[in-house]
C-alpha angles and dihedrals in degrees: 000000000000120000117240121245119243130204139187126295105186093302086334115105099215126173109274100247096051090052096084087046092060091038088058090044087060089040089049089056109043097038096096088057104031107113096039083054093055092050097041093049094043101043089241083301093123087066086064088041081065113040091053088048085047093063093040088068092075086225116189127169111280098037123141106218137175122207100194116187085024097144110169098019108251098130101038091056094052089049099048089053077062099055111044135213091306091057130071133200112194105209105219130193134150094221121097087204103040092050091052098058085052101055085047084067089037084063103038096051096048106237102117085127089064106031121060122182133232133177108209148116124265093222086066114027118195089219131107119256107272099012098138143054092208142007124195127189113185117189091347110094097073088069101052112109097217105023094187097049084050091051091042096059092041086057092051096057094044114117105242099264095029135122141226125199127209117197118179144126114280134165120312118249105237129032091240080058099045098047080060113044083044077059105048093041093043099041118014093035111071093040079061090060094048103054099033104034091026077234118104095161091064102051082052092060090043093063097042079055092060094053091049095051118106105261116230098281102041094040079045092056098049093049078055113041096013114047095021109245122157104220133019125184126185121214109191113207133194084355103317104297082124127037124169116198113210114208133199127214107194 
């Protein structure tokens, strides 16, 4: 019998097929606060992560966009005010409780015409092949199981000539940085978590993700040889601590 393959949970080497559980338990449970934690752990800095990520994706109206790993909304509604109303942004998660939270916005905010919602996994996309002209994932990467079958399939359903933009936490820049940052995640964090989420497990895992996570180079190189995409650039931002990595499909 062959023996299953594992992969990382947070530190934790877990079987493969048990790892997106235990990322939706984490996701279950932070769902309700997600957005005040991200604002709470960034100093409001993520705001200025997306919007950034949001002009790098070249958005005109018309265009046809997926948002995977979109949780609570926030990119989607910004991309679906490019776009227009003959355009359309499908706001993707494979979290129950984080897309819910998300079509909630989508409803309060009153673009049901422009954001549609589906629940699936980035490593097997229910899309034709070349549907969109670009595809974003903020935050999300680090918890795919298998990160180059998920880049190869957004690739796959990439319009010739489209984009996808990865936004997600990577290596500082410079050892001072880095000291720190290992301080924050490791030790204020997941207090954080605690007082505020009432979750301080969670939080925990969140960090050890991070670390786990493929720095610039090595996450630029599978895009590239990996997943076969044709260009890759990397934008660093506050030192580092967050890089997205913006691919061309030609």
């Amino acid at each position: 019998m062959k023996n299953e393959s594992t992969t990382h949970f947070g530190f934790e080497q877990v079987p493969s097929s048990e790892k997106a559980g235990k990322v939706a338990g984490v996701f279950d449970s932070v769902a309700s606060n997600y957005d005040l934690m991200n604002d709470v752990m960034s100093l409001g800095i993520h705001r200025l992560w997306k919007k950034f990520t949001i002009e790098m994706c070249g958005l005109r109206e018309g265009h046809k966009v997926l948002d995977l790993a979109g949780g609570t909304g926030d990119l989607a509604i910004k991309q679906a005010q490019k776009v227009g109303d003959s355009g359309h942004v499908i706001l993707a998660d494979i979290n129950a409780s984080m897309l819910q939270e998300g079509r909630d916005r989508v409803l309060n905010k009153g673009l049901v015409n422009r954001i549609s919602t589906s629940q699936c996994n980035a490593e097997i996309l229910p899309f034709d092949d070349n549907t969109f002209d670009c595809i974003t994932i903020a935050f999300g990467l680090r918890n795919v199981t298998d990160k180059i079958k998920a880049l190869q399939s957004m690739r796959r359903v990439l319009k010739a000539g489209g984009r996808l933009c990865v936004l997600e936490f990577s290596k500082p820049l410079h050892p001072p940085l880095q000291k720190l940052y290992d301080f924050y995640s490791f030790n204020i964090l997941p207090r954080m978590g605690e007082w505020i989420a009432k979750d301080k497990d969670s939080y925990q895992y969140l960090a050890e993700s991070i670390r786990m996570h493929p720095d610039q180079e090595t996450l630029k190189q599978m895009m590239l040889n990996d997943a076969g995409f044709d260009e890759v650039e990397v934008f660093n931002m506050t030192g580092g601590i967050v890089a997205l990595h913006r691919a061309f499909k030609y």
